[in-house]
C-alpha positions in Angstrom: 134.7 69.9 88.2 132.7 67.2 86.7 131.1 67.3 82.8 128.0 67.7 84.4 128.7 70.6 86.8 130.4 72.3 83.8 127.4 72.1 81.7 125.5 73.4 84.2 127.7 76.6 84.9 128.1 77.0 80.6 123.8 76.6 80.5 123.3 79.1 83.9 126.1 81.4 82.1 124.0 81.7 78.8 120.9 82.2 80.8 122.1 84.9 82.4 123.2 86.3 79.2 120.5 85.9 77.5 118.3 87.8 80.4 120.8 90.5 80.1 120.4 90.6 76.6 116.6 91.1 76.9 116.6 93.7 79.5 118.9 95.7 77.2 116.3 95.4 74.5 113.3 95.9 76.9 115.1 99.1 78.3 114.2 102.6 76.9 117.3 103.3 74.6 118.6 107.1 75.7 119.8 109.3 72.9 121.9 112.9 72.6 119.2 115.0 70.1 115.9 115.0 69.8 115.9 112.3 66.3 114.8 109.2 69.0 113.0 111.3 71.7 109.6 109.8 70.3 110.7 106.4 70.1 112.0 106.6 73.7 108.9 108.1 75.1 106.9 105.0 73.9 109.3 102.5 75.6 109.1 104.5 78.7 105.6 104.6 78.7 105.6 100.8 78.6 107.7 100.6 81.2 105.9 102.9 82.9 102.7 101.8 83.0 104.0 98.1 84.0 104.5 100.1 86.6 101.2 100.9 87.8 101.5 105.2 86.0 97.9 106.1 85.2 96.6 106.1 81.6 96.2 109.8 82.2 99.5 110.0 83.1 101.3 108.5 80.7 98.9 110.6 77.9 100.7 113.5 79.9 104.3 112.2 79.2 103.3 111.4 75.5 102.4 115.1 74.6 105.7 116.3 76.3 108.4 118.1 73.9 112.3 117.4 73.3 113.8 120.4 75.7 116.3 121.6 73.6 117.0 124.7 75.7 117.0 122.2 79.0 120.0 120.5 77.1 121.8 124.0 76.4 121.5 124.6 80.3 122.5 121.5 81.4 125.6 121.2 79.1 126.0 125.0 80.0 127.1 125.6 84.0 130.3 127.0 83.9 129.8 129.3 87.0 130.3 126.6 89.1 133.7 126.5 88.2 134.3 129.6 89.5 136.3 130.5 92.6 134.2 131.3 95.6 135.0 135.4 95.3 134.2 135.2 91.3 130.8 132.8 92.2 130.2 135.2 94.5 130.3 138.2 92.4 128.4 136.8 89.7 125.6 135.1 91.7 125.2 138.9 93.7 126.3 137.4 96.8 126.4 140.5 99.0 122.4 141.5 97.7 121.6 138.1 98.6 123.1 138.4 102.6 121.1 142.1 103.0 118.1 141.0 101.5 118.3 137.9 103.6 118.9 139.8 106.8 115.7 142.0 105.9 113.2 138.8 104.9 114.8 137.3 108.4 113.7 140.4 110.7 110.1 140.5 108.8 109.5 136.9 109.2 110.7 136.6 112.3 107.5 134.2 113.5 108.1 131.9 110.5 111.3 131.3 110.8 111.8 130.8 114.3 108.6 128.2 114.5 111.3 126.3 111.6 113.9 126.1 113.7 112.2 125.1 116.7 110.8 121.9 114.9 113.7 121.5 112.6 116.7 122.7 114.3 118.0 124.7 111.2 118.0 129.0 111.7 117.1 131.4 109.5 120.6 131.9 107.7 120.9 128.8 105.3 117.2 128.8 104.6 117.4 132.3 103.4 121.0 131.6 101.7 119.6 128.8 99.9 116.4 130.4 98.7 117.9 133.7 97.3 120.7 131.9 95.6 118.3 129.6 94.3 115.4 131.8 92.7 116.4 135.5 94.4 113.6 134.9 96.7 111.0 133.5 94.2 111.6 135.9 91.7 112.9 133.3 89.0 111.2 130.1 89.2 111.4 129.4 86.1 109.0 128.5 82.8 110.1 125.4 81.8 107.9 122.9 81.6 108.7 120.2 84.6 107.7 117.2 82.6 109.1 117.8 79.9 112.0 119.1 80.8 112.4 115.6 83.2 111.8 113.5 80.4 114.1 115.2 78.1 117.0 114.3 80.8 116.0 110.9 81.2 116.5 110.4 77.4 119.4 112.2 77.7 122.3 109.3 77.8 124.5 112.5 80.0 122.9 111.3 83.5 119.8 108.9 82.2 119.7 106.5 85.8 119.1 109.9 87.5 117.0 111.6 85.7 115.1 108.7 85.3 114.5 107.9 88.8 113.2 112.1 89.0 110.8 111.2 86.0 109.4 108.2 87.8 108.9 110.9 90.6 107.1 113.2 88.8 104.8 110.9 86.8 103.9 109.2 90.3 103.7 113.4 91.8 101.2 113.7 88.9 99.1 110.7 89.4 98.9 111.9 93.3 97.7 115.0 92.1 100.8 117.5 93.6 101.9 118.5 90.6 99.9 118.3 86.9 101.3 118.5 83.2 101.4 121.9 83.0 103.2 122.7 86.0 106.2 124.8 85.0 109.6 125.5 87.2 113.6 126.0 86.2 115.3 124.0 83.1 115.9 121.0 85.0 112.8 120.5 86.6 113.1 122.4 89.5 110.2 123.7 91.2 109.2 126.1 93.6 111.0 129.1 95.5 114.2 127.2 96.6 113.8 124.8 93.7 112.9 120.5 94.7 113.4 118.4 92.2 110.4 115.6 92.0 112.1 113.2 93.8 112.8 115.5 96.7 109.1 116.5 96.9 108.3 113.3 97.2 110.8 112.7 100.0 111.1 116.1 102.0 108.1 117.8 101.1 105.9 118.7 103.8 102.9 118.7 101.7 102.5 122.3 100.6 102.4 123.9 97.4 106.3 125.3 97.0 105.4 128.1 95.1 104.4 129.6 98.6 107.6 130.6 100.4 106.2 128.6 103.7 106.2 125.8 102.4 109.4 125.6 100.6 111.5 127.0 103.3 109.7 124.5 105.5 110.4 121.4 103.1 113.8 122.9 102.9 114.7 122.7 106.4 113.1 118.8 106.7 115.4 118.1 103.7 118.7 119.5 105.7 117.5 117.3 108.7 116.9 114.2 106.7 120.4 114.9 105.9 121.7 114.6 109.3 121.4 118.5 110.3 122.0 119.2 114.0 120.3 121.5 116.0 123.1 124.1 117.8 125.6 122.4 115.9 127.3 125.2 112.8 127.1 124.8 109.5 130.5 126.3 107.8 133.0 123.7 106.3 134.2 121.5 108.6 131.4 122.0 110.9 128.8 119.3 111.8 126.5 120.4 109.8 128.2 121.1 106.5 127.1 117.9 105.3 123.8 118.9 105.2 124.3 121.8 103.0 126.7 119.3 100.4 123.6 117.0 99.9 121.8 120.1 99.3 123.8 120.8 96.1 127.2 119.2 94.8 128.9 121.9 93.5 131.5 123.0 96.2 131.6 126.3 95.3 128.0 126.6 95.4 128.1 124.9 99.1 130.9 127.4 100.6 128.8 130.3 98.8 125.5 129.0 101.1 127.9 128.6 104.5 129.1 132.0 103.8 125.8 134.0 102.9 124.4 132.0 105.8 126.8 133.4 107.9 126.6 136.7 106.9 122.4 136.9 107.6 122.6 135.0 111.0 125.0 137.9 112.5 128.5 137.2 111.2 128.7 134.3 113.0 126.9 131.3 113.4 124.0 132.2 116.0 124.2 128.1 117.4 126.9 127.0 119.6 130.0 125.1 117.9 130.1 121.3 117.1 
């Protein structure tokens, strides 16, 4: 290489380095208590707001409060450790399947006009929505906002939560979802529990604190995730990968396969793979 070509790769090496550097310092610094929280919030709101978020918005994200007990839970899920039997046990698994099979028969209509647009029956949907808030009895009271932007400062899983907060300040702007609206400690919402981003991807435009509409978005979720109709759903099955994007806990996935089975007859009511 010449001396030429070499000063050009050192001065294009620096450069880079240098634009590094700056993004680094541009970047909301994440932290692990609540000490930088305010600090972080007004670099994210720069950010932000580069980024076409409302004034309104952004006022929103600036009133929000550290989530200490969002921290506690998320540092706290030692259940999904579990073996499937002890998960099983815990989560009330066998309420969950009669309940289901009960909802099932009395919304009979609903659930069949679901699976004749999505291809998904009754028995995941139902598995997925008692396991998640016992059939919208525990939503949750946390609020979503702040609860997302506590995880985005949060330097545990800051890229994710992130992209969720960029979700729900955009949700907000849109008008689907407003400051105050409240769901589980991770910012959850509705009866089977979307995060922001997957409202934004999966919803079907309903308010998910009716059971319709969740179930509804639920079931476009498991086809954007390659669900095929009259194919089954246990592990192994074609349509297991649906339910592992749903949540990636594997106990948690066997626990909707099996409580799925259990409400759509004992077996799988489609034909096999």
């Amino acid at each position: 290489m010449t001396k030429g070509g070499q000063l050009k790769t050192v001065t294009v090496t620096i450069l880079v380095g240098l634009l590094w550097m700056t993004s680094k310092a541009d970047a909301a610094q994440c932290g692990s208590t609540a000490a930088g929280f305010e600090a972080w919030k007004k670099q994210f709101a720069d950010e932000a707001r580069a980024r076409g978020v409302s004034a309104s918005t952004l006022a929103a994200l600036m009133a929000t409060s550290y989530s200490s007990a969002t921290i506690a839970a998320d540092r706290n899920q030692g259940s999904m450790r579990l073996s499937l039997d002890q998960f099983l046990a815990r989560r009330g698994g066998s309420a969950i399947a009669a309940r289901g099979r009960a909802l099932k028969q009395s919304n009979a209509a609903l659930f069949a006009s679901i699976q004749q647009r999505y291809g998904v029956p009754p028995g995941p949907l139902l598995a997925i929505w008692g396991m998640e808030t016992a059939f919208g009895r525990s939503r949750g009271n946390q609020n979503t906002l702040s609860a997302v932007a506590t995880l985005a400062y949060d330097c545990r899983r800051t890229v994710y939560f992130t992209e969720q907060l960029y979700a729900t300040l955009t949700l907000i702007d849109r008008r689907i979802l407003s400051a105050g609206t409240r769901g589980s400690m991770h910012g959850e919402i509705g009866h089977t529990q979307f995060l922001p981003k997957s409202i934004l991807n999966y919803g079907t435009g309903g308010n998910l604190d009716i059971a319709s509409n969740a179930l509804t978005s639920t079931a476009n979720f498991l086809r954007a995730h390659g669900w095929r109709a009259g194919a089954g759903y246990q592990p192994g099955q074609t349509n297991f990968g649906a339910i592992q994007a749903w949540n990636a806990a594997p106990v948690y996935q066997r626990a909707i396969a099996l409580i799925g089975r259990q409400i759509d007859g004992g077996e799988d009511t489609s034909a096999r793979p």
